[in-house]
N, C-alpha and C positions, 0 to 999 in steps of 0.2 A: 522334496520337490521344490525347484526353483520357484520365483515372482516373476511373472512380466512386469513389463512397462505399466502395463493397465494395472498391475493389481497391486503395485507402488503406488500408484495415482490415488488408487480407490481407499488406501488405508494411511496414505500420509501425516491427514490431520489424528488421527486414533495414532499413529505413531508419534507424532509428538509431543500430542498429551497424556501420551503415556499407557495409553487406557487397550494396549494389544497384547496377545499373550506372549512369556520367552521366546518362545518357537519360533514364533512371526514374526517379533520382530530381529531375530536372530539372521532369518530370511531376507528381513529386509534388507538390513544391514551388510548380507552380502550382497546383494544385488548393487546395492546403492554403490558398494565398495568396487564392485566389477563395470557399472554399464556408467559411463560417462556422461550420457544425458541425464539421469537418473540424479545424481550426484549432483550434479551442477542446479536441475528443479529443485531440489531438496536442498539447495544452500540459497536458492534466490526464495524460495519461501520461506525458510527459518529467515533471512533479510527483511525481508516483506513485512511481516509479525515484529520483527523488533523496531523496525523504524514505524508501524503504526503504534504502538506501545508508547515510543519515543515522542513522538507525535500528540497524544494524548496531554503532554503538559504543556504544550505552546499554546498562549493564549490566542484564541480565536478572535478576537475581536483586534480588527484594525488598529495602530496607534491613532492617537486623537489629533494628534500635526496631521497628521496624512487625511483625515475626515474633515479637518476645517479648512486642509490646502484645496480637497476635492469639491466643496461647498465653495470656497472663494471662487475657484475656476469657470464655477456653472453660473454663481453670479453674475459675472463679469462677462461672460460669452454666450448666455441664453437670451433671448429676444423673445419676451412676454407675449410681445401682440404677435405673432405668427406661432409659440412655440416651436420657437425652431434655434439649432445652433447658430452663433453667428461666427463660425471659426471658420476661417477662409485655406 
């Protein structure tokens, strides 16, 4: 018995972690291999997962130039007694 669209959808992530039985994913695998949209989901999600993966080692926190350039800025252009910007 073939996979629809839907039940590619419904078993994707169990597909990639591996955790479906032969059969199924054998199923998948032709689906995936025949239906072009299919194929195309399944490669922009295995994308997705590597670059949040990838992602994971960039430091989050801003560099420290760019914290004391954005502090300098607000210095210089905030206006105490109104709180308000004074950038024209």
């Amino acid at each position: 018995m073939m996979l629809t669209c839907e039940d590619v959808n419904d078993f994707l992530a169990a597909y990639l972690d591996g955790d479906i039985p032969e059969d199924l994913r054998r199923r998948f695998d032709m689906h995936v291999a025949r239906c072009s949209v299919c194929g195309a989901y399944l490669n922009q999600y295995r994308n997705t997962i590597e670059l949040t993966r990838d992602s994971a080692f960039l430091d989050p926190e801003p560099p420290e130039a760019l914290v004391e350039m954005t502090l300098e800025f607000l210095r210089n252009h905030w206006d105490e007694e109104d709180g308000q910007s004074r950038i024209d």
